[in-house]
C-alpha positions as CSV (number, residue, x, y, z in Angstrom):
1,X,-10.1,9.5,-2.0
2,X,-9.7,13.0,-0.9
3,X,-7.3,15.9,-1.9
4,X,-4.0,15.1,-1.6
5,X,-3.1,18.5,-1.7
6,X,-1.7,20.4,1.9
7,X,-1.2,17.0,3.7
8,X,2.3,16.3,3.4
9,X,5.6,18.3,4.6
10,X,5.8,20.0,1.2
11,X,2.1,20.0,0.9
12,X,2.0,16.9,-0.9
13,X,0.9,13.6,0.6
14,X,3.8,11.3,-0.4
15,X,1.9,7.9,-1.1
16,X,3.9,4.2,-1.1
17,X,2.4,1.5,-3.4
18,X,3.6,-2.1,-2.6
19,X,3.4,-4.1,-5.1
20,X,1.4,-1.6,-7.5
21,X,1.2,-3.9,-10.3
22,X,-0.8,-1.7,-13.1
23,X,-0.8,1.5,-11.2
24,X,-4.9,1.2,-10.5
25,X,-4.1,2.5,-7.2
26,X,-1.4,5.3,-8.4
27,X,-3.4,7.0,-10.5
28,X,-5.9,7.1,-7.9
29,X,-3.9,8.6,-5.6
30,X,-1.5,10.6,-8.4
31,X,-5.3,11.8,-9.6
32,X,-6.1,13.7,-6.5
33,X,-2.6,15.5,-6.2
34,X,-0.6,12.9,-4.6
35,X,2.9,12.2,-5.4
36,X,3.7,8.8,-5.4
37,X,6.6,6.2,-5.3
38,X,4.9,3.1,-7.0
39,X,6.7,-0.2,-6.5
40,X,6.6,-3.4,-8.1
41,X,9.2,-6.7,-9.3
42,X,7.6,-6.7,-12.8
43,X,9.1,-4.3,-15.1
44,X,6.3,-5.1,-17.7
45,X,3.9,-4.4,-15.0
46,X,5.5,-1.1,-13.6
47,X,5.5,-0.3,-17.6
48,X,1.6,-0.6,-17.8
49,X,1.3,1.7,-15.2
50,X,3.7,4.7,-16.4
51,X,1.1,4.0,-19.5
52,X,-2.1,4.4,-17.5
53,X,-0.5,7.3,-15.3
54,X,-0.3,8.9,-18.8
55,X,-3.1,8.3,-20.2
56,X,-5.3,9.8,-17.3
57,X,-3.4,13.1,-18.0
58,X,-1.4,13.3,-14.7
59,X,2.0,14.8,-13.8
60,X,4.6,12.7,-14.2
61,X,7.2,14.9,-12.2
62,X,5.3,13.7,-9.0
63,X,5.6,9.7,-9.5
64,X,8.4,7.5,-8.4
65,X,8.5,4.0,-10.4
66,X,10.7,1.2,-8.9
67,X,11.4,-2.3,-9.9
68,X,12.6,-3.9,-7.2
69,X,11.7,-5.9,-4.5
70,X,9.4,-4.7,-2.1
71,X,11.0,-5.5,0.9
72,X,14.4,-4.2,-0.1
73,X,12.8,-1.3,-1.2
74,X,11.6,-1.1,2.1
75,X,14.5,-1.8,4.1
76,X,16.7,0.5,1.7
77,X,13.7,3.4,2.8
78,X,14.3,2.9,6.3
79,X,18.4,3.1,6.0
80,X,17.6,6.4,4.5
81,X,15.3,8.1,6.8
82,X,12.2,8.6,4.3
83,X,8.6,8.9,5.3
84,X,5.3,8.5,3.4
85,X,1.9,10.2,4.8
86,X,-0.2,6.8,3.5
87,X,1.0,3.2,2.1
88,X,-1.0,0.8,-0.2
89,X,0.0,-2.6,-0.2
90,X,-1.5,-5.4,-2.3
91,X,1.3,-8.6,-1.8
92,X,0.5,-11.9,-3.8
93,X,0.2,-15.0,-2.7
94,X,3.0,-16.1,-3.9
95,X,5.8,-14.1,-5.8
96,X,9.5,-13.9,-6.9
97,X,11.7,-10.3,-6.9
98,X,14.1,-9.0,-9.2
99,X,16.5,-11.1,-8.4
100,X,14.4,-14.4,-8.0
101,X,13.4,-13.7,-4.3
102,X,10.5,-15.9,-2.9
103,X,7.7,-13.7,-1.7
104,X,5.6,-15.5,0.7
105,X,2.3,-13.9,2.2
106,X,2.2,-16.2,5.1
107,X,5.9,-16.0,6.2
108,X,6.4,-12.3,4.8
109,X,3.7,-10.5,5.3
110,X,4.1,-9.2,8.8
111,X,7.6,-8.3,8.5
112,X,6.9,-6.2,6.0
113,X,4.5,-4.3,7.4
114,X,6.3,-3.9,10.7
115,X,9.0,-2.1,8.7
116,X,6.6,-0.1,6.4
117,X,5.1,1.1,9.9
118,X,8.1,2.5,10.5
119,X,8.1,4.5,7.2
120,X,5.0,6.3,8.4
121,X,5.6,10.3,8.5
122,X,4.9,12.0,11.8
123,X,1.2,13.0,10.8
124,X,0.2,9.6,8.7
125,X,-3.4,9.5,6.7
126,X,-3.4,5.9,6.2
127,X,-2.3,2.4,5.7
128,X,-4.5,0.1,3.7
129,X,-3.4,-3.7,2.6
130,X,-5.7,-6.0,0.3
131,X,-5.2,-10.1,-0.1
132,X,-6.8,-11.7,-2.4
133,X,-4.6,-15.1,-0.8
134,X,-7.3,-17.6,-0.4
135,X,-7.9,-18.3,3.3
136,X,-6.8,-15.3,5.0
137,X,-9.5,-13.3,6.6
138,X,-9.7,-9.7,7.0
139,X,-9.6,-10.0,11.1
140,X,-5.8,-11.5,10.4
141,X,-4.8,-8.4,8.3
142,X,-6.6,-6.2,10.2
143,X,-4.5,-8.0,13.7
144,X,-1.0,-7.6,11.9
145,X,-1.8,-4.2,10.9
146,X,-2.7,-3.1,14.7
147,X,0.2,-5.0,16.1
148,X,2.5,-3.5,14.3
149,X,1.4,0.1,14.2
150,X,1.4,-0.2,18.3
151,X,5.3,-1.5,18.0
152,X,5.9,1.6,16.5
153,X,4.3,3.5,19.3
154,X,0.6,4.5,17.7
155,X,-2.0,3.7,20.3
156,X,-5.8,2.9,19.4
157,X,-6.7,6.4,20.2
158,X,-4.5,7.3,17.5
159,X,-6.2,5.5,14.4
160,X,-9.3,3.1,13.6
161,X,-9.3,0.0,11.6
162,X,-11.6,-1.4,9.6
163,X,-11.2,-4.7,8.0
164,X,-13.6,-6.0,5.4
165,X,-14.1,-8.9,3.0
166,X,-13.7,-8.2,-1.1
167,X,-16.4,-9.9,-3.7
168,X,-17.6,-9.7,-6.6
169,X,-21.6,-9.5,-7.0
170,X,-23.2,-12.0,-9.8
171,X,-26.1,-11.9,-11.7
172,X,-27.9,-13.9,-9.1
173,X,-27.9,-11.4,-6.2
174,X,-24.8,-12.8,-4.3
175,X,-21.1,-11.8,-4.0
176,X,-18.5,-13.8,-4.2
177,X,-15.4,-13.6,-2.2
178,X,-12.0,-13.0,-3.4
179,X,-9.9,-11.7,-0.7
180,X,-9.7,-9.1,2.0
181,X,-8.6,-5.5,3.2
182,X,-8.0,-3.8,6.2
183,X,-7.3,0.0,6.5
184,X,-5.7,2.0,9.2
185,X,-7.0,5.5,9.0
186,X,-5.2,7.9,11.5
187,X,-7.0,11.1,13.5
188,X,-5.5,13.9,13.4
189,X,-3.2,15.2,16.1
């Protein structure tokens, strides 16, 4: 992470977190002077992380927390016009919304980010997604991610991709995997 500070159009890069779960991710991003709209179904969940954006000490006038639905979060953010400099996603598997929708990551996944690519603001940082779904590989995030950032009109020379596998080292000298990532970082125009 970098300074957050001067990036945005108020000078404040305006971070969205899919599916934010404990806020890990928030208060990352919240620590370095971000402002951030953290999303997630679980209210319980989204509770934990008001708690751990408090006890790291950070501003709460700059975080957003919804419990919703991700993807009607999404599609609500589009109807409105907003714009984030940088999204985090980190989908399940498998998952239900508010209102008992079935979350998918095989059938869902692409959608979603097509329309979050659209919620990119005119000078985007980045876009990062991690799966921990067993048997998707990072070249299949890291595909859906470049697909759908050139639908919206971003061309190669516009950002880089790196995609990578997650795992966990053990005692014996070897990681273990547990899932992928792929991040979109964007130059700068």
């Amino acid at each position: 992470m970098y300074n957050a500070k001067g990036c945005g159009e108020d000078g404040t890069l305006k971070v969205l977190n899919l599916f934010g779960y404990t806020g890990g991710a928030t208060v990352a991003c919240a620590f370095v002077g971000a402002s951030v709209t953290h999303v997630d179904a679980s209210k319980g969940m989204t509770e934990v992380a008001k708690r751990n954006v408090e006890l790291n000490g950070i501003d709460r006038s700059r975080m957003r927390y919804i419990v919703d639905d991700c993807g009607k979060f999404v599609a609500r953010e589009l109807r409105r016009s907003k714009t984030y400099d940088a999204i985090i996603m980190d989908p399940p598997s498998y998952g239900r919304g508010t209102n008992g929708e079935v979350w998918k990551i095989e059938q869902h996944l692409d959608g979603l980010v097509a329309d979050c690519c659209k919620l990119l603001s005119k000078k985007p940082k980045f876009f990062l997604i991690n799966s921990y779904t067993t048997g998707i590989q990072p070249t299949v995030i890291k595909n859906i991610l470049k697909r759908n950032l050139d639908k919206v009109g971003l061309k190669v020379k516009d950002y880089e991709i790196e995609a990578y596998e997650i795992g966990v080292p053990t005692l014996e000298g070897i990681a273990l995997p547990c899932g992928c990532s792929a991040m979109a970082t964007f130059n700068k125009k």
